[in-house]
N, C-alpha and C positions, 0 to 999 in steps of 0.2 A: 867096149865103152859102156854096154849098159852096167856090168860088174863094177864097173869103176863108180857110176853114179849115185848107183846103190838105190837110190828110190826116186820116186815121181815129187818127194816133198823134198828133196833134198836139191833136185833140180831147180823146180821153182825157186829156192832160195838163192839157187847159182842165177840162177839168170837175174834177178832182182839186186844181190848186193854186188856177186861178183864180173863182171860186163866189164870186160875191157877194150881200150880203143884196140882198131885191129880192119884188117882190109877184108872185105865179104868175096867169098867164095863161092860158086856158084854150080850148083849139080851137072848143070849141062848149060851148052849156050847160048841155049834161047826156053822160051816157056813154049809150052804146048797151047796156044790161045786159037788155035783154028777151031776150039768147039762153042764159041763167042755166040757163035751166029745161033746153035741150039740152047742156048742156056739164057737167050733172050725172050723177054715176055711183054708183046707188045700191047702196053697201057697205052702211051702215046710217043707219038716222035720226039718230042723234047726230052723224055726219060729215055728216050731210046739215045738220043746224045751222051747224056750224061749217066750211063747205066752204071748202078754199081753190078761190081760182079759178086757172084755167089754160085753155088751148087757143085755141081761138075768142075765147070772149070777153077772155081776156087781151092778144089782141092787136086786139082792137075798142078797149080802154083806153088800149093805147101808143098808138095813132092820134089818141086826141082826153086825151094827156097833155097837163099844163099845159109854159110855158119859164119863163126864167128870163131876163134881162138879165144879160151875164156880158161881161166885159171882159177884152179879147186884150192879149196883151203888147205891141202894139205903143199899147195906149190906147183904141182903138174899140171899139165897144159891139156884140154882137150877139144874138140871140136861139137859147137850145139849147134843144128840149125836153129834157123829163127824161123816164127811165123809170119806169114801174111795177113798185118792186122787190117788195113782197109785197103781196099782195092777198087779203081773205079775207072771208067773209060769215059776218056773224052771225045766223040769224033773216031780218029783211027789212029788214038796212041791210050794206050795203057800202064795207069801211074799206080805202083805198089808201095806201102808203105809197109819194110817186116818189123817187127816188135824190138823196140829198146835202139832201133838204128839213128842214124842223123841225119838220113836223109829220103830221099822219094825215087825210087828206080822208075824211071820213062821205058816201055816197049813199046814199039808197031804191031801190029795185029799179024804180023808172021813170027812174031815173038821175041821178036830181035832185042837186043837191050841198043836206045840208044842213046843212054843220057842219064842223068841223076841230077836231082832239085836239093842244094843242100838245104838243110836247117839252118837258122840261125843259133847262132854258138847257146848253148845250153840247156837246147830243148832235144829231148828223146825219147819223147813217151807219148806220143799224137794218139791221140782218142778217133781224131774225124778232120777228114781235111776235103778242100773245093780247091779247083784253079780254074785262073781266067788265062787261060794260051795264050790271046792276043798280046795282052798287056802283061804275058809274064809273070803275073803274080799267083803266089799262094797264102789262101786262108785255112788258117788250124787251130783245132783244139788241142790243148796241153792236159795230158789225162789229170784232175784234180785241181786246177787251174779255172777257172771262171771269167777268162775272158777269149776274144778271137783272136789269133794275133795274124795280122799283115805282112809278109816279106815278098820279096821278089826271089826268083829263079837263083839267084847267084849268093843267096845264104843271110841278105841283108835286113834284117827286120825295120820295115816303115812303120808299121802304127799299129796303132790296140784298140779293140771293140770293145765295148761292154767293161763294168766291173760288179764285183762279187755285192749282194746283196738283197734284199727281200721285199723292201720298205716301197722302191720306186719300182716302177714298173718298167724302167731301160733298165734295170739292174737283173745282172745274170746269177742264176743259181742251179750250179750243175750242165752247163752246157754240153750236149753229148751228140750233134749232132749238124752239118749244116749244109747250105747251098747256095748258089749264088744265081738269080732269075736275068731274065734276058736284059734287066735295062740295072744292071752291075749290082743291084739289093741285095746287101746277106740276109737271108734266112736261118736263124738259129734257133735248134728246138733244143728246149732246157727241160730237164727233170725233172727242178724244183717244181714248178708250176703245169707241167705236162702239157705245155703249149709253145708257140711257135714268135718269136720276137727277129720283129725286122730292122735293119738299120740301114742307110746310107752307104754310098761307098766313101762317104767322107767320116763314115762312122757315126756322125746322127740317129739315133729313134726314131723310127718312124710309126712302129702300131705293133700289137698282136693279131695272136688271131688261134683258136685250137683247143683254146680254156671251155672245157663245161660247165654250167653255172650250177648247174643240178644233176644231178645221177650220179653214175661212175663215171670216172673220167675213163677213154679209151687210152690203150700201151701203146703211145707212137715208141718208134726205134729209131727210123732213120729219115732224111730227106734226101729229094732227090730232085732233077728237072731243073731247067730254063723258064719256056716259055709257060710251060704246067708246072708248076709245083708238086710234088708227089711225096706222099707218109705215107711212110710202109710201117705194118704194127702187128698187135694182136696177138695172145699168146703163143700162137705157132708162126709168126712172123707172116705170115700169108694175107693181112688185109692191107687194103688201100684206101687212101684218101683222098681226094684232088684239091687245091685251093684255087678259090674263086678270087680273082685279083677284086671285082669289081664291088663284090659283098664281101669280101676278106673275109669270107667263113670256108671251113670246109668241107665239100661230103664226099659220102663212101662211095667207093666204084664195088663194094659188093660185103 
């Protein structure tokens, strides 16, 4: 396979133009996720809810990712895995998103596969996604895409957050990243502005909050939490931040 590929740029391009529909295959039949408990780092309980995964076990998951039947330009048929581009724990099930797929593979924490969240028809390219388990719903970013989109479990798109722009301040620019706090508020940290915009679960604006008025601005990456908020950042990914509901600002945990 690798002779056949010929190079790492030659891949990338497969995977980008050539992606065909096709049924995911999977290494073995469960993930390796009993190392969950060590690859946790306890900021607090409500990111301990909502932990994304990284390290160890992140790359326990690229190992036994699903492929994909993808056909070369030349006509033949061959097999790529895909990656695992965001991965996050809810509670005690674990939702993997792998790269260019349509959907969200659900595990238990013994690894089990036991479910998939489809997409709604025409999106495959999630940057960063949150779910709310009770009510079934999923919120996602569309990589290049500048708003949040709404569906529920069963592939149906309800509603849209945000739209693209600079001018207003509900207006989203580069959104990369988001969460959803205990009383159903999305949290979205956008690029443009390298700060944090909240809205409604009906989709309303509610406030920022993460903009520095003077200095350098800090590298957030990701969000995270319920009832704490959490930005994780900083050039080596290693800092944290907590937000303060009650002053909507936020500080460093180190």
């Amino acid at each position: 396979m690798t002779q056949f590929l010929g190079s790492l740029r030659w891949l990338k391009m497969e995977r980008r133009t050539f992606l065909k529909a096709s049924s995911y295959l999977c290494a073995s039949g469960v993930l390796p996720v009993s190392a969950l408990a060590a690859d946790s780092i306890a900021f607090t309980n409500s990111e301990q809810n909502t932990q994304r995964v990284s390290g160890n076990l992140l790359e326990e998951i690229a190992r036994h990712a699903p492929s994909v039947s993808m056909e070369a330009p030349s006509g033949e048929s061959v097999q790529v895995t895909l990656r695992p581009s965001v991965v996050r724990r809810y509670n005690t099930f674990i939702y993997v998103y792998f790269e260019m797929s349509n959907e969200i593979t659900v595990f238990d924490l013994s690894g089990t596969t036991i479910g998939t969240i489809k997409l709604p028809q025409g999106f495959s390219n999630v940057s960063d996604f949150a779910v709310e388990p009770n009510q079934q719903l999923l919120y996602f970013i569309e990589r290049g895409h500048h708003q949040v989109i709404v569906a529920n479990f069963f592939g149906e798109q309800l509603a849209q957050i945000g739209e693209f722009g600079t001018e207003v301040v509900s207006q989203l620019n580069g959104p990369k990243s988001l969460t959803l706090d205990g009383d159903g508020r999305v949290h979205v940290l956008e690029s443009g502005t390298s700060s944090v915009k909240v809205f409604g679960n009906n989709g309303a604006f509610l406030y920022s909050y993460g903009q520095t008025r003077l200095g350098k601005q800090p590298m957030y990456k990701t969000l995270d939490g319920t009832e704490q908020i959490v930005i994780t950042g900083g050039q080596l990914g290693d800092r944290k931040w907590v937000f303060n509901h009650e002053a909507r600002k936020l500080t460093a945990l180190n």
